[in-house]
Every structure is written in structure tokens, then in C-alpha cells.
N, C-alpha and C positions, 0 to 999 in steps of 0.2 A: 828280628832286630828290635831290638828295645829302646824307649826315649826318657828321659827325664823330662818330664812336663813341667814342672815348676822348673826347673832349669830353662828348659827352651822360653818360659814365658817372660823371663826376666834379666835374660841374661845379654850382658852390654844396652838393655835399657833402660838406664836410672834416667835417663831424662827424661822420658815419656811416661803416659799412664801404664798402669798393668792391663792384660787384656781384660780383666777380671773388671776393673774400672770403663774399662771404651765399652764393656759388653753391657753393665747397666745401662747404658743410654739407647739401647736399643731393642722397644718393647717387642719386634718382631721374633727375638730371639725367643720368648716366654714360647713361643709355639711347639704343640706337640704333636704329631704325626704317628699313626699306628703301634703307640705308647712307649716312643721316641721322642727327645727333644732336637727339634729340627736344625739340622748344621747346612747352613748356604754357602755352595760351594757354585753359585750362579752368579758369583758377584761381576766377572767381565762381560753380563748382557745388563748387569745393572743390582747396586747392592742396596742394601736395605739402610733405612732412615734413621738415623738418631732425634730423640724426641725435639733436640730443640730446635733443629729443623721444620718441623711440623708447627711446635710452636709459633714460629717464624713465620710462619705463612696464614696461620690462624690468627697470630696478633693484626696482620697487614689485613687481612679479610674483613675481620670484627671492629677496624677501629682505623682505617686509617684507606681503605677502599675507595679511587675516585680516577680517573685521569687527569692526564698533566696538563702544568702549564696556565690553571686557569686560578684565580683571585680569593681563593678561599679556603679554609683550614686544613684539609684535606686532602685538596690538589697539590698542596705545597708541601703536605710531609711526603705523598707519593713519589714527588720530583728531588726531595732530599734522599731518602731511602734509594731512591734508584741510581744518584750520583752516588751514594755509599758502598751500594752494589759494583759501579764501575771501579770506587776506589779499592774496596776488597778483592776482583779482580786484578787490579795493576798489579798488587801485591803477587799475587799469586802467580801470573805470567812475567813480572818483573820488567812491566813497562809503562806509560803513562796511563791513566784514567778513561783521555781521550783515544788513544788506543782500542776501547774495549767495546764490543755491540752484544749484544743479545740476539736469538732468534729460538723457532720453535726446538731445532735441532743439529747435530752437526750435517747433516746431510743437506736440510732445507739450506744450512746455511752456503753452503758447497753450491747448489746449483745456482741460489741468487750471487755468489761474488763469481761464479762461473759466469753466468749472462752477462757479468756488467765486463769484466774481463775480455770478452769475447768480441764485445762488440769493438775492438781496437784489434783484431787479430784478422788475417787472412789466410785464403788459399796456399799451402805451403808452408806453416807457422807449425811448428812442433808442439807437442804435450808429450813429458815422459811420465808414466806412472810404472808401476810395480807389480809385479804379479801377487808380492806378499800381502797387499793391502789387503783393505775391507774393499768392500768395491762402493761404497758412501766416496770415496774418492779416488777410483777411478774409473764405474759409471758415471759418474759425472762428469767427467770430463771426454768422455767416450761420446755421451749425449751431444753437449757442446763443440765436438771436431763431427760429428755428424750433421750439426746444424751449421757451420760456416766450413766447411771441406776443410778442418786439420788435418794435420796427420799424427796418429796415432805412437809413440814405441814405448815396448812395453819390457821391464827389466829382469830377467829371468833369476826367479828362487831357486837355489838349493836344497834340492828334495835333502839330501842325505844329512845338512846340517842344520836344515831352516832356517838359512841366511839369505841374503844379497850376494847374487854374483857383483863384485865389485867391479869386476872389468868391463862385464855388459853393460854398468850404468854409465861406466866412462864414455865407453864407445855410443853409448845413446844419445849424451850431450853435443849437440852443435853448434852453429852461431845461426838454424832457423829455430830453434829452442825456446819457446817464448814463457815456459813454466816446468818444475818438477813439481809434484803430485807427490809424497812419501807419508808415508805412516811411522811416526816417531815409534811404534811398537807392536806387534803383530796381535792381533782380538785373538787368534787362532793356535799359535805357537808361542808368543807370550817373549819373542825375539827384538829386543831392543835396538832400532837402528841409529846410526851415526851421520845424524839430521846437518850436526854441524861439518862434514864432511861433506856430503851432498848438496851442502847449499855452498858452499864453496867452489864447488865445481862450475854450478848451476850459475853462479853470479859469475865466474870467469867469460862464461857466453851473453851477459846481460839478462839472463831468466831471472825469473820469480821461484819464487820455492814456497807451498804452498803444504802443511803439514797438519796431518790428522792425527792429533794427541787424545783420542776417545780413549784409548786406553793405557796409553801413555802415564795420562796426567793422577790414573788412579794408582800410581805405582813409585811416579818419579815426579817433582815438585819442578814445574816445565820455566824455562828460562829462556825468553823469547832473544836475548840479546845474544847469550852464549850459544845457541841454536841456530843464530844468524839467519834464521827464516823469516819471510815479509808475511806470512798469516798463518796463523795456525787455530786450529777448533778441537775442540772438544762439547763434551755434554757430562754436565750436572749429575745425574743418575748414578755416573759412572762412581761416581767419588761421595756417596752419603747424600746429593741432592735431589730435587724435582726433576721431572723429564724436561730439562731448557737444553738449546745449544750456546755455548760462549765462543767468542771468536777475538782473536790477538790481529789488529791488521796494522802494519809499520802506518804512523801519522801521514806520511805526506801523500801516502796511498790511498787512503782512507777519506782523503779532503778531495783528491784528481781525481777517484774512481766514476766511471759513467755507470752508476746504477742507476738501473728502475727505479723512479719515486713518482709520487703523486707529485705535482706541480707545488701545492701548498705547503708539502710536508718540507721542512727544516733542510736547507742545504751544507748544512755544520757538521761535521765529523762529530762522535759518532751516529749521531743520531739519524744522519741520511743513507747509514746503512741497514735502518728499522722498517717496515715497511709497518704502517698501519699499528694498532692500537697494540702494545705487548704484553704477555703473562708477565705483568707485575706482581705478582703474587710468586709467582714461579723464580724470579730474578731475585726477589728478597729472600724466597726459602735456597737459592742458592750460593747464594754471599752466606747463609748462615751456614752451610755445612763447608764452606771455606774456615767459614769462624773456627767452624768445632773441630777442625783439625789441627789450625792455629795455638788452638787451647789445650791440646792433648800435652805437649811440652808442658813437663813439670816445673814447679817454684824452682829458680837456680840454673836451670837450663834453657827457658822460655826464650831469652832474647830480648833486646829494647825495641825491636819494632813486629810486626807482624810478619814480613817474608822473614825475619830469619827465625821467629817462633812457629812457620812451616818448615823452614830448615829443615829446625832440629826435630819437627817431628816427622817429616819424611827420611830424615836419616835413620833417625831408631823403627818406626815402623820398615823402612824396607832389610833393616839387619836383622827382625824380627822376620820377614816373607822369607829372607835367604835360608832362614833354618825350617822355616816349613817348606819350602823349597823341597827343600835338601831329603825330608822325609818323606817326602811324597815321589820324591826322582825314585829314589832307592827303594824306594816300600814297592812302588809300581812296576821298578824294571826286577824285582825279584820273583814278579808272579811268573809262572810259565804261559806263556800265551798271550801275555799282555804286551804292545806296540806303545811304545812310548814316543812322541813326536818333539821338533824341534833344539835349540839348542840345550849344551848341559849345562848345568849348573855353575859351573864357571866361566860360563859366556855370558854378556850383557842379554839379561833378560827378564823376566818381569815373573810374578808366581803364579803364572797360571801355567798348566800343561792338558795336552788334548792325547787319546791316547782311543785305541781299541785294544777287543778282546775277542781273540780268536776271528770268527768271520761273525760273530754277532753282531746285529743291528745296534748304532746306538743307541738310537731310541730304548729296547731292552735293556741294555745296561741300566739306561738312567731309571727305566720303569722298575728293576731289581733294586737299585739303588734309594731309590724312593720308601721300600716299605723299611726300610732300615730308619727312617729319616733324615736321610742324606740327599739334597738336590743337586742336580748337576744340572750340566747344558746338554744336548746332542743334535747334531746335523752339520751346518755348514758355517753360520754365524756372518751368513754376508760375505766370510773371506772364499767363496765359492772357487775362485783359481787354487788357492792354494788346496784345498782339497780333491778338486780335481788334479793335481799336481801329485799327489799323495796316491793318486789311485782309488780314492775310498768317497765316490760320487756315492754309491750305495750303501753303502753302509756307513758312512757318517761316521763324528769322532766323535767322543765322551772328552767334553772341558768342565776342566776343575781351577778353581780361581780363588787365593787365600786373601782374607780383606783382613783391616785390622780388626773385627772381632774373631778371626777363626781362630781356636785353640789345637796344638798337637794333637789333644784326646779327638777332635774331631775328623784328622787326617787318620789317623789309625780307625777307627771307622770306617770310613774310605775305603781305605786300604785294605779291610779286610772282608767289605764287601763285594770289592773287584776280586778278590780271592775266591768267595764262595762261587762266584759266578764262573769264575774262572775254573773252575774244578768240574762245575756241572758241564 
């Protein structure tokens, strides 16, 4: 099967940069591997950096480095810059300013709103989570029905189509329901869920709905209102940033919640969700790779404000993933030998796909895969249930993940690396 490349790279997106353009800004791409220039297909464990990103964190370091709060030139740009950070946030989650916290990660930040949470919950108090998740959220919450005797239910995947049983979730909602746990997107099968549906349910019994957009939000431009969920996280990395977690928590949550704080520290939303001194460094370089997505919207299609000049560039970038999508579904289920996982291409889903070959090791593929210069992922990726769900505890799955710098020429690559391998 053959592709027009210059076609795929441009086609329905006049609003946006060319890939040609979003790939200069990323010096990682100059790299060459075994006299290959390196195609990163690792982006859903974390994609690589555009320079002004780096920039970003280097200006705050060199010139502007100090903690908050205190009476003098530098204290005071770091406490603007990081209101700046929250408001580049709002934008992005499409909710207020105050709204928005920071932490190391979405995980760390998962078990501190977990503790604070928990401590209002009793004996008998439900948590529903998913089998599809990452388990960043739903060991965590596993931890915490362990530490105050919850109880556990957990919503049963669809091996065959790597979805949500939707009737198991119904039947999991109750009125001792005190929270749903969902992953707006699966790290593993790349299955996009229907957050605002389950939080619909979930608010019918007075729950909370609690959503892990890690990978979500590298895909899809997350909209906390129309998701109707009271918190949602993700991480920086995911999407062109530093290793941070960001976290969306509804305002009046945010101001009641009984978190852990030191005595001293600030009881003001958000900041009494911080615990202790933060990667200021890390929060500025991740408002800048908000920025630079913001910016990929070309002259004419940009927008008059920032969430809608992410719009329109998560709109052409993701019409731009559907076609490499598409070549990688078909390029991969035409090998013989090759298992292609989750849903197809015309389901809500994201561009990544996790896939074996034959009864090979993942790890092997990705090690074959490698001297081509092609990176992949292989093992489990945290969503351990779902693999064990899949049968393939042992032999792990090979995820491939198109960001906005990956080119067609580089899916065919790919693809014809899992070929060679596939034959031997």
C-alpha cells in the first residue's frame, strides 16, 4: 500500500504549521542512530521538547530564579510567571486560573487529593475505577479504600473491542458511590472514553468523577466544563513539556478540600493544594509548551484568544493523527503475524496502537526496531490490567504513538520494520 506523503502532511491543514515547520523546533529530531535519523514513536510515555520550551526554563533559571512571595525583584517576577502559568492553564483546561495547582506528577498528584478526599469517606463508601486505566488512578485509589476500608468496583474492558463495558459501569454506580476514577483515554490502546457520560451517571448518585487526562490531553484539547468532571490531571511531558503534573479541581472543591498542609502554608485555593516549595522552573517550561501549541495555528486561523488558537490547532493536528492513524491500522493489520489491539479507526480514539508479533517478546521487537531507528515502547505502560486482560502478561505489547512531529515517511518505516521481523 502506498501513501502520498506530501498529501498526508498537508492535507485539510491550512490552519496549522506544516509538519516540516513543528519538526524544526525540535532539536531532538537532528538525532541519528545506527546511520538512521531517529523517528520517536515513544511519545505516549513522554514526547520530546521543542526548543522554546527549554528556552523557557533556561530564561526562569538564569534570570529570574528565587521563591515566592517575598519583597524583592525576583521574588516577584517568579509569582507573576507562575500566576501566568495558572492562567495558560485555564486556557487550556477551559476553567478559571484558580482552578489550576501544580504538582511533581499526575500520580503524586492522585494520592495527595486521594488522602485529602478520604479523610471524609467511611466504612462502606464506594470507589469505582476501570480496568482500562493506567493504574496512577486506580492504585491509587486501591491504596486509599485500603487505608480507610472502602470498597473497591472495578469496570470490566472489552478484550475484543478495547472499550468500556458500559452496562458494568451503570451497574457499579450506587448511592454508596462516593467517587468514579476514569481515564479520559487509554496510555495502552489509545481508546478514547466518554468522561462526559460517566460523569453524568456518577453525579446522578452525588459522586465525584475524578479523570486522568495523561494521555488524553496529548491528543485531544481537554475541556473541563463540557467533561463535566470535578478534577482532572495530567502531565506536562506528555504534550511537548517538563516532567510536572497539572491538575483541573471545580473551585469550591478546591477551597473545602481537607488537604494535608503545613500550618503556615496559604489556605487559598490554589495554592493550599501545593505542598512545600514547587518546580518553578518546571511550571514556566510548561505554560511554554501550552504556548507553543497555541502558536502552531497559522496567521488567519489562530483565533482572538488562546483556547481557541488551541482549538484550532488540536483540531488540524488531530485530522493530521487520523491519517497516520489510518496508515499504521492498515500497514500493521496487513502483516501476517501481527495482533493489532484496541479500537478501529473509526472509534473515539487517540493515535497510538499497541500491537504484537507472533509470540515474540516485546522488548525484541522494540530491540529490532531500534537498529532501524525507530523507538517504540514495549511491556505494560502501568495499564498492567489491561494487558493482563489481553493475555499477554509475558510477552508485552509494542506501543507506537504519532505526535505532531511524526511524518508518514516515518510510519512506513515502522511498518516495514515490523515486517522484516515478522517474516523472520
Amino acid at each position: 500500500m502506498s501513501f502520498n506523503v506530501a498529501a498526508m502532511n498537508n492535507n485539510n491543514l491550512s490552519s496549522v504549521a506544516s509538519t516540516e515547520e513543528i519538526r524544526s523546533h525540535f532539536p531532538a529530531l537532528n538525532r541519528q542512530y545506527n546511520g538512521h535519523p531517529v523517528a520517536y514513536f515513544d511519545g505516549p510515555g513522554g514526547t520530546q521538547v521543542p526548543r522554546a520550551v527549554a528556552e523557557a526554563i533556561s530564561d526562569y533559571l538564569f534570570h529570574h530564579n528565587a521563591n515566592t512571595h517575598w519583597a524583592y525583584p525576583t521574588s516577584a517576577e517568579t509569582d507573576q510567571l507562575l500566576l501566568e502559568a495558572r492562567e495558560t492553564f485555564a486556557d487550556f483546561f477551559n476553567c478559571e486560573a484558580s482552578e489550576v495547582s501544580f504538582g511533581a506528577n499526575m500520580t503524586t498528584i492522585t494520592f495527595h487529593i486521594g488522602r485529602a478526599l478520604g479523610r471524609g469517606w467511611n466504612p462502606g463508601d464506594e470507589i469505582v475505577i476501570t480496568e482500562l486505566d493506567h493504574h496512577a488512578n486506580a492504585d491509587t485509589w486501591r491504596e486509599l479504600a485500603k487505608d480507610r476500608g472502602l470498597t473497591i468496583r472495578t469496570v470490566k474492558l472489552l478484550t475484543e473491542t478495547g472499550q468500556l463495558d458500559w452496562d458494568d459501569l451503570e451497574s457499579a454506580i450506587n448511592r454508596n458511590t462516593k467517587l468514579m476514577a476514569i481515564g479520559a483515554a487509554s496510555n495502552a490502546l489509545g481508546t478514547i472514553n466518554d468522561v462526559q457520560r460517566a460523569a453524568r451517571l456518577a453525579h446522578e448518585f452525588g459522586a465525584l468523577v475524578y479523570v486522568d487526562a495523561v494521555h488524553y490531553a496529548s491528543h485531544e484539547l481537554p475541556d473541563v466544563r463540557e467533561l463535566e468532571c470535578d478534577f482532572l490531571a495530567c502531565s506536562a511531558y506528555k504534550f511537548y513539556g517538563p516532567h510536572i503534573g497539572v491538575l483541573y479541581g471545580r473551585g469550591d472543591l478546591l477551597q473545602s478540600l481537607d488537604v494535608p498542609k503545613l500550618q503556615p502554608a496559604s489556605n487559598e485555593a490554589p495554592d493550599r493544594l501545593e505542598t512545600g516549595t514547587q518546580n518553578h522552573e518546571g511550571i514556566v517550561g510548561a505554560a511554554a509548551a501550552v504556548n507553543f501549541l497555541a502558536a502552531l495555528a497559522k496567521e488567519g486561523a489562530e483565533g482572538s484568544t488562546r483556547r481557541e488558537r488551541l482549538q484550532n490547532s488540536f483540531a488540524a493536528l488531530h485530522s493530521r493523527g487520523d491519517e497516520l492513524l489510518k496508515q499504521l491500522w492498515e500497514g500493521l493489520h496487513a502483516i501476517e503475524g501481527v495482533t493489532v489491539f484496541g479500537p478501529e479507526p473509526n472509534q473515539p480514539r487517540t493515535s497510538t496502537i499497541s500491537f504484537t508479533v507472533k509470540d515474540i517478546p516485546s522488548e525484541e521487537v522494540t530491540k529490532h526496531l531500534v537498529e532501524r531507528g525507530v523507538f517504540t515502547s514495549h511491556g505494560d505502560f502501568y495499564a498492567q490490567t489491561v494487558v493482563e486482560r489481553l493475555g499477554k502478561v509475558e510477552q508485552g505489547l509494542v506501543r507506537v504513538g504519532c505526535a505532531c512531529y511524526t511524518t508518514a515517511d516515518e510510519v512506513a518505516r515502522l511498518i516495514d520494520g515490523v515486517r522484516e521481523i515478522a517474516k523472520s
